[in-house]
C-alpha positions in Angstrom: 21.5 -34.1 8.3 22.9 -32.8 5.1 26.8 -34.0 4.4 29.1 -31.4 3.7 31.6 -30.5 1.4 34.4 -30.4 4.1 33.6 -32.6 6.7 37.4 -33.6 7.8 37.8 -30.0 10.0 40.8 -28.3 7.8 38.7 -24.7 6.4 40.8 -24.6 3.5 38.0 -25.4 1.0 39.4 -24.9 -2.6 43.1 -24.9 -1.6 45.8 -22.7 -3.9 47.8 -25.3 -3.7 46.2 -27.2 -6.3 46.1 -24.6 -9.0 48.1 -21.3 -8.8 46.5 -18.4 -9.7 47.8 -16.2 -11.9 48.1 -12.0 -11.3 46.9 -9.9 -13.2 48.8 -7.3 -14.9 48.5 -3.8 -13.8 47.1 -1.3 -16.0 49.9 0.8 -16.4 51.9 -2.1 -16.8 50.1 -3.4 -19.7 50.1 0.3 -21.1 54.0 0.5 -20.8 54.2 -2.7 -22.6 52.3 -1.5 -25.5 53.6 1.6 -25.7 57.2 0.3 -25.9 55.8 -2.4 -28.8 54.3 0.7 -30.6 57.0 2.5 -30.5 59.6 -0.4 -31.7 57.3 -0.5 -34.3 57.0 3.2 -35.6 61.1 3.1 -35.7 61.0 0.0 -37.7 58.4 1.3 -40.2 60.2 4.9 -40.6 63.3 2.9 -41.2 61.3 1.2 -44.1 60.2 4.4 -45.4 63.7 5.6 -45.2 64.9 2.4 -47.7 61.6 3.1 -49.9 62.8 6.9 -50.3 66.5 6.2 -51.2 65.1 3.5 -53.3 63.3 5.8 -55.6 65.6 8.4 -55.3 64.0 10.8 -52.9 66.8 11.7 -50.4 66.0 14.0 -47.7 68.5 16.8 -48.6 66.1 17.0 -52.2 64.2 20.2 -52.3 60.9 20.8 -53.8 62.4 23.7 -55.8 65.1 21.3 -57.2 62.3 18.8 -58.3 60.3 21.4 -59.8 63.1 22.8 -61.6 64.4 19.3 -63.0 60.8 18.4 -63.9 60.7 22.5 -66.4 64.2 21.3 -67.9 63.1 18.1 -68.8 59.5 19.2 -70.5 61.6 21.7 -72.6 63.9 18.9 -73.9 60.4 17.1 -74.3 58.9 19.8 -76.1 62.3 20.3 -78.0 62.3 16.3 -79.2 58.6 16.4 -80.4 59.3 19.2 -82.6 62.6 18.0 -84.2 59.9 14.9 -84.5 57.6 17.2 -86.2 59.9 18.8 -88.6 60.8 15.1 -89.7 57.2 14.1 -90.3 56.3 17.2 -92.4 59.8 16.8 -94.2 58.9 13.6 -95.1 55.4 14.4 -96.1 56.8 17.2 -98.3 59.2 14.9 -100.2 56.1 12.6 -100.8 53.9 15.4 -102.5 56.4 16.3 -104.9 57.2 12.8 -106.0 54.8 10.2 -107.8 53.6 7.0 -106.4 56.1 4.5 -107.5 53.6 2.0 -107.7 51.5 3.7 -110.5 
């Protein structure tokens, strides 16, 4: 005769009692929770681009058309520095031609 895991008559085996088991989650449960963590996540990262924005000084109520016109206005003062800068240089180069080398 072959003994027997349970030979004492209780059918209980394995009982729960000794470890519990633990649920799973439903599907849609675990979906709701990660949605909610995505979400909580996409608000914090838009509040970080908000910060970045003001930061550098691009507020929302900035138009392209006002960027694009502030960036023509400041080439022309550009272009207007570089050639009071070029009439200095050749100024300068002029009054060098007509007088001698000091050191000779």
């Amino acid at each position: 005769m072959l003994p027997t895991a349970n030979t004492d008559g209780d059918d209980s085996g394995n009982s729960s009692s000794d470890r519990p088991v633990k649920k799973r989650k439903a599907t849609y449960l675990v979906n709701k929770e990660e949605k909610a963590r995505l979400n909580h996540e996409v608000q914090e990262l838009e509040a970080q681009l908000a910060a970045l924005k003001d930061r550098v000084g691009l507020t929302g109520g900035q138009s392209l058309d006002k960027v694009a016109t502030s960036n023509v206005v400041l080439s022309n003062v550009l272009r207007q520095q570089q050639l009071l800068v070029a009439t200095a240089q050749a100024g300068l180069a002029a009054c060098t031609r007509g007088s001698p080398n000091p050191l000779h």
